[in-house]
N, C-alpha and C positions, 0 to 999 in steps of 0.2 A: 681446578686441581683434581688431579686423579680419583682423591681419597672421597672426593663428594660425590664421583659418580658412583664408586664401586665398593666404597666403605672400609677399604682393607689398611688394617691401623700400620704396615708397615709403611705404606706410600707415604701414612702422615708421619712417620719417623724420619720417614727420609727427607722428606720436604724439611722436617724442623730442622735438621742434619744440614743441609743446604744452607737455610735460612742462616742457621747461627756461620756456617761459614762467609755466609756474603758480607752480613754483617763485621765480621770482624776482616774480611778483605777490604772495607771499606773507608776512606780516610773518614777522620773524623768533622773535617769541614764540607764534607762533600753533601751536595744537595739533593742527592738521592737517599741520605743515611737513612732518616726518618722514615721514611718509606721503607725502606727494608727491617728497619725496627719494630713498623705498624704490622707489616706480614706475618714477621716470626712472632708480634704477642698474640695475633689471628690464630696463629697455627695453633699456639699452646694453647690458647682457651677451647680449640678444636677438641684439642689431645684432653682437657678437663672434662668437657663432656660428654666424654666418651669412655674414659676411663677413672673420674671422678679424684683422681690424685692430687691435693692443694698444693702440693708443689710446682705443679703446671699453670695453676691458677695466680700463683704467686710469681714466678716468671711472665706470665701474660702482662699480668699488671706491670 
């Protein structure tokens, strides 16, 4: 991911921005969901420690 090489919190916005769309482009019996689920709580606990907001943390989880 971008944001890990260069640090800049918009890439990680945007990736989360993605994420939540894949996610919900995704059926719910599909065997990919999980995996797209696991990335976007990645992303957020990302976006928590770096911006320290429990709301991110709460979404991760």
């Amino acid at each position: 991911m971008r944001f890990n090489r260069i640090g800049d919190l918009e890439d990680l916005q945007k990736a989360i921005r993605y994420g939540k769309e894949a996610v919900a482009a995704t059926p719910q019996d599909h065997p990919n969901r999980a995996g797209s689920r696991r990335n976007l709580g990645t992303m957020f606990s990302m976006m928590f420690d770096r911006i320290r907001d429990l709301g991110d943390l709460q979404k991760a989880i």
